[in-house]
N, CA and C atoms as a LAMMPS dump frame, in Angstrom:
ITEM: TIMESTEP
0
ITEM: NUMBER OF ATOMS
498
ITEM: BOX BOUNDS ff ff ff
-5.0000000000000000e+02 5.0000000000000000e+02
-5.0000000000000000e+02 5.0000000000000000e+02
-5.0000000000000000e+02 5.0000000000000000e+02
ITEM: ATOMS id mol type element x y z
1 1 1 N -372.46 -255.763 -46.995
2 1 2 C -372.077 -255.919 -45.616
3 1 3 C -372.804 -257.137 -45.048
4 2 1 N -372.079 -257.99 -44.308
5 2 2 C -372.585 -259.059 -43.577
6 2 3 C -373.889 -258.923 -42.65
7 3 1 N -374.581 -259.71 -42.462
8 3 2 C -376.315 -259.428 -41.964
9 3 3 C -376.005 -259.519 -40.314
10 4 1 N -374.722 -260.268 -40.335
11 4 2 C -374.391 -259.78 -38.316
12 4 3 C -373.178 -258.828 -38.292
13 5 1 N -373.071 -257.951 -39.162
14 5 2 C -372.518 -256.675 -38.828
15 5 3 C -373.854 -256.011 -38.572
16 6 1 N -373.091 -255.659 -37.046
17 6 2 C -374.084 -254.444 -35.736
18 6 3 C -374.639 -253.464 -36.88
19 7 1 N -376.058 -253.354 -36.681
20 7 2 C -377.09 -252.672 -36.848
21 7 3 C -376.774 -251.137 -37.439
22 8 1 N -375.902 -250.218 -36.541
23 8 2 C -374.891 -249.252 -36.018
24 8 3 C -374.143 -248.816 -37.283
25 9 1 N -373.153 -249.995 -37.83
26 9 2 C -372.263 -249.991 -38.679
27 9 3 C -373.319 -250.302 -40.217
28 10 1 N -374.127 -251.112 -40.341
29 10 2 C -374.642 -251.039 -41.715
30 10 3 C -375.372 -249.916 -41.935
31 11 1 N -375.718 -249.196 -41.191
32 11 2 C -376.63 -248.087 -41.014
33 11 3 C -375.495 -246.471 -42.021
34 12 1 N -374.59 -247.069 -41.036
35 12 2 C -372.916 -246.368 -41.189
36 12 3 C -373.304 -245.02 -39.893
37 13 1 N -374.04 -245.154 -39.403
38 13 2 C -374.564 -244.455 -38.198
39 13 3 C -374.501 -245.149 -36.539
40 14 1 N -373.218 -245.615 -36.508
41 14 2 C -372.413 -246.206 -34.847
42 14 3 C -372.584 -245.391 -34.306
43 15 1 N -373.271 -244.429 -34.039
44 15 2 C -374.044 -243.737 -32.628
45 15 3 C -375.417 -244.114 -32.707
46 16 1 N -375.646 -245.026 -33.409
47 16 2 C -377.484 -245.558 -33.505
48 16 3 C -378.429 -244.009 -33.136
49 17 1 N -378.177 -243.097 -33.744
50 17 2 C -379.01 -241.823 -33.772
51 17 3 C -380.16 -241.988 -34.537
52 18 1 N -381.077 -241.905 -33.527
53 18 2 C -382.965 -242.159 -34.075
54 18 3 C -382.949 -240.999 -34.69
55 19 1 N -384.128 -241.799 -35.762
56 19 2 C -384.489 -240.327 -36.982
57 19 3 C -385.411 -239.603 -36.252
58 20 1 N -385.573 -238.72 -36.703
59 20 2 C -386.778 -237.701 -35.886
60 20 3 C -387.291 -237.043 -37.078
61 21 1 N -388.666 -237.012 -37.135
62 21 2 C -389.407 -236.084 -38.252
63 21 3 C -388.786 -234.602 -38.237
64 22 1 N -388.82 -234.284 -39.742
65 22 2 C -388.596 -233.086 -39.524
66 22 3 C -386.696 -232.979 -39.075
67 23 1 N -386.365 -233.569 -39.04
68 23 2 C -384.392 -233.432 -39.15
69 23 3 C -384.054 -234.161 -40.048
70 24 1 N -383.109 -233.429 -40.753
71 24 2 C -382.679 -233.521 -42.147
72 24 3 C -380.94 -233.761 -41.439
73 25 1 N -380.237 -234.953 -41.675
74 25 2 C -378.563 -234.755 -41.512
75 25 3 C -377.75 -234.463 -41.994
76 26 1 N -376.79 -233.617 -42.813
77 26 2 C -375.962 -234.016 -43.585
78 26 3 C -375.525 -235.255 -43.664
79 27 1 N -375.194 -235.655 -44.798
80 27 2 C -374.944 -236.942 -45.612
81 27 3 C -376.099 -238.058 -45.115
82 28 1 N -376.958 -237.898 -45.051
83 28 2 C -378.173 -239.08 -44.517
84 28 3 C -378.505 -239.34 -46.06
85 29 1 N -378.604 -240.647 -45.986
86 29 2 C -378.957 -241.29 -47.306
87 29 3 C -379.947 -241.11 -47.702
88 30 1 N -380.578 -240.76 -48.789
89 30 2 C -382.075 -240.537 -49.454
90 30 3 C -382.394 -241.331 -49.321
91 31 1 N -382.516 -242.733 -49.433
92 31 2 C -383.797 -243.887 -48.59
93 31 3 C -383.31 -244.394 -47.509
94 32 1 N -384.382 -243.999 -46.748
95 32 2 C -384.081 -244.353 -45.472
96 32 3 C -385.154 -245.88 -44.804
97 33 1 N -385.254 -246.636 -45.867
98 33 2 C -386.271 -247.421 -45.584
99 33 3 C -385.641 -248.73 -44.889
100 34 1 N -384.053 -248.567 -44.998
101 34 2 C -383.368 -249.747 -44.498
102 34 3 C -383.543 -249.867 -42.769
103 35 1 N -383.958 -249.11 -42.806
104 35 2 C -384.211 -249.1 -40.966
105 35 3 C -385.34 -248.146 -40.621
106 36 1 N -386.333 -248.941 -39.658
107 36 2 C -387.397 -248.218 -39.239
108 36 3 C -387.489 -247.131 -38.261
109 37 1 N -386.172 -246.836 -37.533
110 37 2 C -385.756 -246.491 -36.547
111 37 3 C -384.708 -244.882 -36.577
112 38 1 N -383.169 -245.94 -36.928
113 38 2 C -382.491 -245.084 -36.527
114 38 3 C -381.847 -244.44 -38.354
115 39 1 N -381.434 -243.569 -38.335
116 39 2 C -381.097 -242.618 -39.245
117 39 3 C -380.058 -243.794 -40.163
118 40 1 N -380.001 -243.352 -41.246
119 40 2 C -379.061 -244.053 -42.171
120 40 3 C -378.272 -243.109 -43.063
121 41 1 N -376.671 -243.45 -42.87
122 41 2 C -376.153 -242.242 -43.558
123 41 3 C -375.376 -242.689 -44.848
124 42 1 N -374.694 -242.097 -45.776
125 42 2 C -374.101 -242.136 -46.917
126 42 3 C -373.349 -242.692 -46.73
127 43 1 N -372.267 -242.866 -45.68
128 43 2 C -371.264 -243.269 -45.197
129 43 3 C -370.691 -243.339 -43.856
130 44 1 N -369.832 -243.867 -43.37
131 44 2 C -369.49 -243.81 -41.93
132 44 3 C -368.856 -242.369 -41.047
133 45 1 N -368.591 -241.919 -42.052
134 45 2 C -367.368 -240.453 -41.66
135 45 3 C -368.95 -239.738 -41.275
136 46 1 N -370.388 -239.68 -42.037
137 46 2 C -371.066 -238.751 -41.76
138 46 3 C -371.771 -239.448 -40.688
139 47 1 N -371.727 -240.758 -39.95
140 47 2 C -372.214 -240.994 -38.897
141 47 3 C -371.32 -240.452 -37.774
142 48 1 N -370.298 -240.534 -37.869
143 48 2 C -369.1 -239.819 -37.141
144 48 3 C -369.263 -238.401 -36.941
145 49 1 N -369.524 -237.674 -37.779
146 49 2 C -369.575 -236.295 -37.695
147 49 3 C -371.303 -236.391 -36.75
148 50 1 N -372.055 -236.845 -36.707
149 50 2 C -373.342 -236.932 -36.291
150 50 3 C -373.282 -237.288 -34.667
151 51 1 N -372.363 -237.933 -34.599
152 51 2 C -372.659 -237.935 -33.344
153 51 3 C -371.915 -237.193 -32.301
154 52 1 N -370.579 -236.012 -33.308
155 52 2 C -370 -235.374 -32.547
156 52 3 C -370.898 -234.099 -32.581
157 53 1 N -371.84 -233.777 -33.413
158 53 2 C -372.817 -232.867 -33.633
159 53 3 C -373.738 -232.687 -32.493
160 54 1 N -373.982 -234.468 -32.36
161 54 2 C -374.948 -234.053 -31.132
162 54 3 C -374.117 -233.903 -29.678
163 55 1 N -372.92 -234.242 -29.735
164 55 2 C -372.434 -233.904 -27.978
165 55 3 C -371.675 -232.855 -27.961
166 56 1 N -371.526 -231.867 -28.789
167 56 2 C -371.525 -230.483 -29.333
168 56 3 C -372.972 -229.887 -28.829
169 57 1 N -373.72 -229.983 -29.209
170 57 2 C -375.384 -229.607 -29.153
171 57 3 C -375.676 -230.072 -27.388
172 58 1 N -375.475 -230.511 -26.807
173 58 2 C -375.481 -231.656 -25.621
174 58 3 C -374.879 -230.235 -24.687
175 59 1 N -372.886 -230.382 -25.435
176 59 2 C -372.885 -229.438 -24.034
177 59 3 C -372.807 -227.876 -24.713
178 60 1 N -373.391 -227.383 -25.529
179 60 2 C -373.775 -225.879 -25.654
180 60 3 C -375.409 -225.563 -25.896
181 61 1 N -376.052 -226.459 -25.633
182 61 2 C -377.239 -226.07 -25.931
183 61 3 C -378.317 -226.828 -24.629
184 62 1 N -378.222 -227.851 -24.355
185 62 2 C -378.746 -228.601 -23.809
186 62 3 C -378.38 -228.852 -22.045
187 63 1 N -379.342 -229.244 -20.861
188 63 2 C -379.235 -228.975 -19.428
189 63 3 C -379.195 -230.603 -19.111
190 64 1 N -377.887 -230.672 -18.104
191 64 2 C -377.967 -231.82 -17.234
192 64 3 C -379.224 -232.024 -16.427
193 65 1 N -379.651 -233.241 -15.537
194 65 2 C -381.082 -233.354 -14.707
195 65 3 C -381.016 -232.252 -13.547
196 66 1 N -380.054 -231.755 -13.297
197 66 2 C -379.421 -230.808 -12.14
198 66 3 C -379.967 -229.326 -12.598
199 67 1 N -380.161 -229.142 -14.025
200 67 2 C -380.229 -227.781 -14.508
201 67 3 C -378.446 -227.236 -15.045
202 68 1 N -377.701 -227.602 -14.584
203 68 2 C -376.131 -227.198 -14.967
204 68 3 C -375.802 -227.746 -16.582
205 69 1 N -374.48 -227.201 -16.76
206 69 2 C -374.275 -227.482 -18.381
207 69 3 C -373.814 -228.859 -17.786
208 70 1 N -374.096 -229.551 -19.329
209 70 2 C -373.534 -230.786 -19.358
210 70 3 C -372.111 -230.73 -19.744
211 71 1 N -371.459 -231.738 -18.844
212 71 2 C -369.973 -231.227 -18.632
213 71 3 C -369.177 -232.62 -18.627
214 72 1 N -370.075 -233.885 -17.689
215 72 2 C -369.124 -234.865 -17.455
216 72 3 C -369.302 -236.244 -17.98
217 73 1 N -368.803 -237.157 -18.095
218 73 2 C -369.147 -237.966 -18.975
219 73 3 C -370.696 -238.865 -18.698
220 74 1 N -370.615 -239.03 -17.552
221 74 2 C -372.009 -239.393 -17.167
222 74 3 C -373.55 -238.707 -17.338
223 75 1 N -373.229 -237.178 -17.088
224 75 2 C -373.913 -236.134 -17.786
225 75 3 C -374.608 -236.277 -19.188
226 76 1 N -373.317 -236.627 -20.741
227 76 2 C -373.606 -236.629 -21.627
228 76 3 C -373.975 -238.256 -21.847
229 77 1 N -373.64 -239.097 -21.349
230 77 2 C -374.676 -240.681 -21.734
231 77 3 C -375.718 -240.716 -21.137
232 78 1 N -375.9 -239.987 -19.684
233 78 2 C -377.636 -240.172 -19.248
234 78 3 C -378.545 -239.355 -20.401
235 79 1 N -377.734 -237.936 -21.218
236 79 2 C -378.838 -237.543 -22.155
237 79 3 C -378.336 -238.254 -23.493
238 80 1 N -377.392 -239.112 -23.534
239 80 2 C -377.345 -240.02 -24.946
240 80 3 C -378.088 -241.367 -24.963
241 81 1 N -377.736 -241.759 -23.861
242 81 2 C -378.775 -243.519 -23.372
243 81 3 C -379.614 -243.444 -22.265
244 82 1 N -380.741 -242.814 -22.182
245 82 2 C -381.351 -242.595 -21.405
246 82 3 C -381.484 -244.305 -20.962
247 83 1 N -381.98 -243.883 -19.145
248 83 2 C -382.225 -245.217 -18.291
249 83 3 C -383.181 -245.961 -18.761
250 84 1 N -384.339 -245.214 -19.443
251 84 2 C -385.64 -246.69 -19.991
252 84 3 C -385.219 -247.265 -21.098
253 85 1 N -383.755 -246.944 -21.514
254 85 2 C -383.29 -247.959 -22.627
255 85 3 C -382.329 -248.351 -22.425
256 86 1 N -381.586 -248.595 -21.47
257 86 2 C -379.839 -248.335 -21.539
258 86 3 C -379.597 -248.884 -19.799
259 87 1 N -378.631 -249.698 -19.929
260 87 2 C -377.616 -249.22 -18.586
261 87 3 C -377.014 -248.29 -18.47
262 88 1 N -377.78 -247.534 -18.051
263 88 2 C -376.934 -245.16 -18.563
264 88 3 C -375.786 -245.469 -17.617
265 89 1 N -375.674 -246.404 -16.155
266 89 2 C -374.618 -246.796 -15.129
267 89 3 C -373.294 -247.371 -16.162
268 90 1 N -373.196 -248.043 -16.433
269 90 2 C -372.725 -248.929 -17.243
270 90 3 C -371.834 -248.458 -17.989
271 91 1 N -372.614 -247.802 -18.94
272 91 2 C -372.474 -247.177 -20.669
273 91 3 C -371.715 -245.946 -19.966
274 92 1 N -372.036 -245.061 -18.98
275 92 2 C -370.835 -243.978 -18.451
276 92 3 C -369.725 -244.614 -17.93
277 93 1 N -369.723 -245.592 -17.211
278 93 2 C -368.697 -245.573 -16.824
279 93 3 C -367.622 -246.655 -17.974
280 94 1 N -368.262 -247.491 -18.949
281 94 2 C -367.046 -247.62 -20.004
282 94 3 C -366.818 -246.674 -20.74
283 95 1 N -367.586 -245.458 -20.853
284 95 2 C -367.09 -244.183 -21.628
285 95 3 C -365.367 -243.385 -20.699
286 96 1 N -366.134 -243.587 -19.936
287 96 2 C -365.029 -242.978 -18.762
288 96 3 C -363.866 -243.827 -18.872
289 97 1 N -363.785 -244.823 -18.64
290 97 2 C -362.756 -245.608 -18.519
291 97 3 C -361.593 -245.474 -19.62
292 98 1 N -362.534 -245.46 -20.747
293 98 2 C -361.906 -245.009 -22.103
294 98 3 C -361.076 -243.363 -22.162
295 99 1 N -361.74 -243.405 -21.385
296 99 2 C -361.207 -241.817 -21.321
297 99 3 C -359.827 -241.323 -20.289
298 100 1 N -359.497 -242.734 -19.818
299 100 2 C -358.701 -242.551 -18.623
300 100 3 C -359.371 -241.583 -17.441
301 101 1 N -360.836 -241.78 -17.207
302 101 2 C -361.11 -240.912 -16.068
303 101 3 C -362.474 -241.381 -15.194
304 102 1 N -363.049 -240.619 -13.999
305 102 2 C -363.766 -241.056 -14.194
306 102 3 C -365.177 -240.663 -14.332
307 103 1 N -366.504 -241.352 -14.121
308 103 2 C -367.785 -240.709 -15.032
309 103 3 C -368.296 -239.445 -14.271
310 104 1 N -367.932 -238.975 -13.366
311 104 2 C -368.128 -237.905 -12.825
312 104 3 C -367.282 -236.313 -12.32
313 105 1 N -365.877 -237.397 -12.261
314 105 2 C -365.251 -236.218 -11.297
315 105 3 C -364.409 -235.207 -12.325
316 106 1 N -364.462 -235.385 -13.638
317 106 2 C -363.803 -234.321 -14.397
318 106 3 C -364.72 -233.378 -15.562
319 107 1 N -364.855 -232.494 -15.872
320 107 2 C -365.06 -231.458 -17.005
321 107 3 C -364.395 -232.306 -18.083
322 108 1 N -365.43 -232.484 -18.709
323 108 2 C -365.409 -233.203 -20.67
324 108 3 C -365.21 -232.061 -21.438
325 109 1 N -364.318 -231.158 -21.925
326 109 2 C -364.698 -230.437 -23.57
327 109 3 C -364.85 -230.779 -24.407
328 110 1 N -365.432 -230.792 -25.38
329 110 2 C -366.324 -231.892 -26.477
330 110 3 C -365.307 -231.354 -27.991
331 111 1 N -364.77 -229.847 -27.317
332 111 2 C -364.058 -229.03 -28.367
333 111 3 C -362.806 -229.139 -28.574
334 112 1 N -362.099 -230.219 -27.487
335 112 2 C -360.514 -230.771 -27.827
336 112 3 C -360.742 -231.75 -28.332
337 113 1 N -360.035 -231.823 -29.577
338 113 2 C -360.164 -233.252 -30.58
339 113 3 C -359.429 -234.572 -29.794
340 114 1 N -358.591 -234.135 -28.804
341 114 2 C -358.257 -235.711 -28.123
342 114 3 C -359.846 -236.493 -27.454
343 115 1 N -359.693 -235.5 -26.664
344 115 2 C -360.873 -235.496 -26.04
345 115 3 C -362.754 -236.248 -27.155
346 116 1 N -362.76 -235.648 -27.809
347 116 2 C -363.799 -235.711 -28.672
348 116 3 C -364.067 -237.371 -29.23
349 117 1 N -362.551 -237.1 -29.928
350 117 2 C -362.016 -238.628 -30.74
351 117 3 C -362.258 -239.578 -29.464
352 118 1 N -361.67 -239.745 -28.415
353 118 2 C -362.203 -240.418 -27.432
354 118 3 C -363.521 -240.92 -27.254
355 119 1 N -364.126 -240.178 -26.9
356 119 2 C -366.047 -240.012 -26.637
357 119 3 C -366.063 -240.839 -27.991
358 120 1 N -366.139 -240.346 -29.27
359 120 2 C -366.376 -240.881 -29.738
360 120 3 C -366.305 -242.143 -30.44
361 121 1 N -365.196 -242.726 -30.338
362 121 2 C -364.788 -244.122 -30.484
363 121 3 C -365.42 -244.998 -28.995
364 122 1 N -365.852 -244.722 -28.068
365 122 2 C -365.928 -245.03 -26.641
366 122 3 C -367.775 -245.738 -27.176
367 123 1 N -368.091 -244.677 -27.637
368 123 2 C -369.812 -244.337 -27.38
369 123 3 C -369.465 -245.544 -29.105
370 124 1 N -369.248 -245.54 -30.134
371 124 2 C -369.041 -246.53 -30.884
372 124 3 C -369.01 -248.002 -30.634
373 125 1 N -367.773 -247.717 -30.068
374 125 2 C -367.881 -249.03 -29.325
375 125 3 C -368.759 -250.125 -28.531
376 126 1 N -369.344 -248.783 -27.575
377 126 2 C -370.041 -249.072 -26.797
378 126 3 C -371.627 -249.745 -27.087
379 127 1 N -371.735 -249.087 -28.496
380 127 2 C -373.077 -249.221 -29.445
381 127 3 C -373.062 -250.638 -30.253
382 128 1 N -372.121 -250.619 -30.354
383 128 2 C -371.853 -252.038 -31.341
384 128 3 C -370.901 -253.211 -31.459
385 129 1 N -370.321 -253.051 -30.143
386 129 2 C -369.139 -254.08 -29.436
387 129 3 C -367.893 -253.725 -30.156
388 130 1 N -367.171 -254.272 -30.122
389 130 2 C -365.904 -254.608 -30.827
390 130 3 C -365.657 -254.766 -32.357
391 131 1 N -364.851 -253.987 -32.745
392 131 2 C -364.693 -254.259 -34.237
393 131 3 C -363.572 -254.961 -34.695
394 132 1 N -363.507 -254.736 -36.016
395 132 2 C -362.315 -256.259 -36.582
396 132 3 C -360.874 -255.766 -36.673
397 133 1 N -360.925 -253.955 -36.549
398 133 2 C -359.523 -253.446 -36.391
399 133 3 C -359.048 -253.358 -35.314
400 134 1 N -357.751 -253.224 -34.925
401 134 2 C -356.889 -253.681 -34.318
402 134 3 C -357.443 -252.303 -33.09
403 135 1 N -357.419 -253.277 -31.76
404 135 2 C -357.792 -252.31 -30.28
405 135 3 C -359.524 -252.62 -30.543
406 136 1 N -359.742 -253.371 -31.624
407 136 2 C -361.104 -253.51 -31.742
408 136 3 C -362.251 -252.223 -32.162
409 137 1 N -361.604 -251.527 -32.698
410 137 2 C -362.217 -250.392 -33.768
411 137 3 C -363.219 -251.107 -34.94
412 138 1 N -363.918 -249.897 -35.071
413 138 2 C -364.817 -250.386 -36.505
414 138 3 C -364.069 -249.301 -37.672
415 139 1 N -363.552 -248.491 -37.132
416 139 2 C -362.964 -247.709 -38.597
417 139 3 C -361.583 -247.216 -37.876
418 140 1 N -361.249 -246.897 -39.301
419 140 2 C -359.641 -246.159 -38.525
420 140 3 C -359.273 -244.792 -38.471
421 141 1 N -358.034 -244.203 -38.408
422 141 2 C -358.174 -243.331 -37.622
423 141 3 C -358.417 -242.132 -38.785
424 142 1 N -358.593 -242.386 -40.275
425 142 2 C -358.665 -241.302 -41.339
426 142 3 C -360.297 -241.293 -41.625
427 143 1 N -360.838 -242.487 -41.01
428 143 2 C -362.688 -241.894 -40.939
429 143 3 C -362.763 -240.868 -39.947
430 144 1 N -362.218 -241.733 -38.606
431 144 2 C -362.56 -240.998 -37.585
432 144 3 C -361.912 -238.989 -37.678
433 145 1 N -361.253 -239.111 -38.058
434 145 2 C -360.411 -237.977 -38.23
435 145 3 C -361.381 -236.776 -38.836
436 146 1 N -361.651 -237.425 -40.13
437 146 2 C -362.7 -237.13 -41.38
438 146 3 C -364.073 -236.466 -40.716
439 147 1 N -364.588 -237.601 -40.096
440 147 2 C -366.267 -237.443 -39.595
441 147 3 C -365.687 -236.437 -38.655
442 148 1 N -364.756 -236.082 -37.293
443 148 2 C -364.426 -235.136 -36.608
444 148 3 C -364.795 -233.663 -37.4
445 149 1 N -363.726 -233.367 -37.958
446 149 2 C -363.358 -231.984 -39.114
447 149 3 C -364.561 -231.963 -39.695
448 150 1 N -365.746 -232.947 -40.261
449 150 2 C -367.05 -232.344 -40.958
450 150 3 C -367.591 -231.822 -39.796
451 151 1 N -367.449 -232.223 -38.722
452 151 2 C -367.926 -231.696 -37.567
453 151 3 C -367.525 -230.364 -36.592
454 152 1 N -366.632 -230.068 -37.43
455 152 2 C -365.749 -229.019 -37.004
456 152 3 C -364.268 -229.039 -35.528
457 153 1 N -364.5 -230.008 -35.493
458 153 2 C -363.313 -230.496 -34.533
459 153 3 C -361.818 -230.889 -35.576
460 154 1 N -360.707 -230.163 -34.925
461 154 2 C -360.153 -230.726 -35.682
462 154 3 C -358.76 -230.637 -34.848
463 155 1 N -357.723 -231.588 -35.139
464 155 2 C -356.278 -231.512 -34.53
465 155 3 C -355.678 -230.263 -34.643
466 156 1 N -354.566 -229.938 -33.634
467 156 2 C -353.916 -228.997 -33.745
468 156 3 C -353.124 -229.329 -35.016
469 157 1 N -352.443 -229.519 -35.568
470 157 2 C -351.877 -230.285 -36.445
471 157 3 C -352.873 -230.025 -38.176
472 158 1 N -353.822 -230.321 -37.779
473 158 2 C -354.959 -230.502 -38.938
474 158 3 C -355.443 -229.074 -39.114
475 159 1 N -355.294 -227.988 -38.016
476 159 2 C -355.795 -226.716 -38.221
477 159 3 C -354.552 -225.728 -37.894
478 160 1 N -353.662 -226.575 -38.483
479 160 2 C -352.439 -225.203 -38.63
480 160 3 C -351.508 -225.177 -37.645
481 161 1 N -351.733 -225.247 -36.493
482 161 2 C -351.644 -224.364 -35.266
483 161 3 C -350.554 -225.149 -35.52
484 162 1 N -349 -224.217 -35.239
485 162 2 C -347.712 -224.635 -34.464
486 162 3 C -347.772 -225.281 -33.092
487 163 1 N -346.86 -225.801 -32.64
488 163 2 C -346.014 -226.229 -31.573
489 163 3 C -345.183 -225.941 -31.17
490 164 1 N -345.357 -225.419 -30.174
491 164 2 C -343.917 -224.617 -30.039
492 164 3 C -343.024 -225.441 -28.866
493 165 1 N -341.447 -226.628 -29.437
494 165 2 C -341.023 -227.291 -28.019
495 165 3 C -340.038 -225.993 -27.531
496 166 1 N -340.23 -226.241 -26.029
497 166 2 C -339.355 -225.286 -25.564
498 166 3 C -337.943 -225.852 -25.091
């Protein structure tokens, strides 16, 4: 991989998720010496699944600054990019935008795969600019799909479920 491909993407971890002692990831690469910092995974699908892990974990486990569940998109980037590192202003509201909405006034479910796939291509993006696929993606839509479903998110479509047109 090229030495100015984003940090993010050689890592194969585009949610730049810091290692933390003591957490073990699925698919995290056994040497992790390529970066002093943030986690390094086997591949991109398991950085994908990693970061839908943590905004899964975010809104069932974890409290907005309010004490309430984390619910809205601004909610989950002030606890993904905190302010002493981040334009947390900023970084919510191109999440939002992406989302067709905006960083406050709607309920996020992290558990509808439209929804999810969103966030997560948004917060990608957002980590490592623009990529070389088309709409400016860094992967397409059978990683993204992939890293989702290890994560347990998955399309209606991908988990069976009929449609019923009326």
């Amino acid at each position: 991989m090229r030495t100015n491909t984003p940090r993010g993407i050689r890592n194969y971890n585009p949610g730049n998720i810091d290692r933390v002692a003591g957490v073990r990831w699925q698919g995290q690469a056994t040497d992790q010496s390529g970066d002093s910092r943030f986690v390094v995974f086997n591949g991109p699908r398991w950085g994908v699944r990693a970061i839908a892990r943590v905004l899964i974990t975010y809104q069932d486990k974890r409290r907005a600054r309010d004490g309430s569940r984390i619910d809205s998109v601004r909610e989950f980037i002030e606890r993904w990019a905190p302010a002493s590192e981040n334009n947390t202003d900023a970084y919510a509201k191109a999440v939002a935008s992406a989302l067709s909405i905006g960083p406050d006034d709607q309920t996020v479910d992290v558990y509808r795969y439209d929804t999810m796939r969103a966030l997560v291509l948004a917060i990608i993006r957002h980590e490592n600019g623009p990529g070389q696929l088309p709409g400016g993606a860094w992967y397409g839509d059978a990683i993204i799909a992939d890293g989702l479903a290890l994560a347990g998110i998955v399309s209606g479509a991908q988990h069976g479920q009929l449609q019923v047109v009326a």
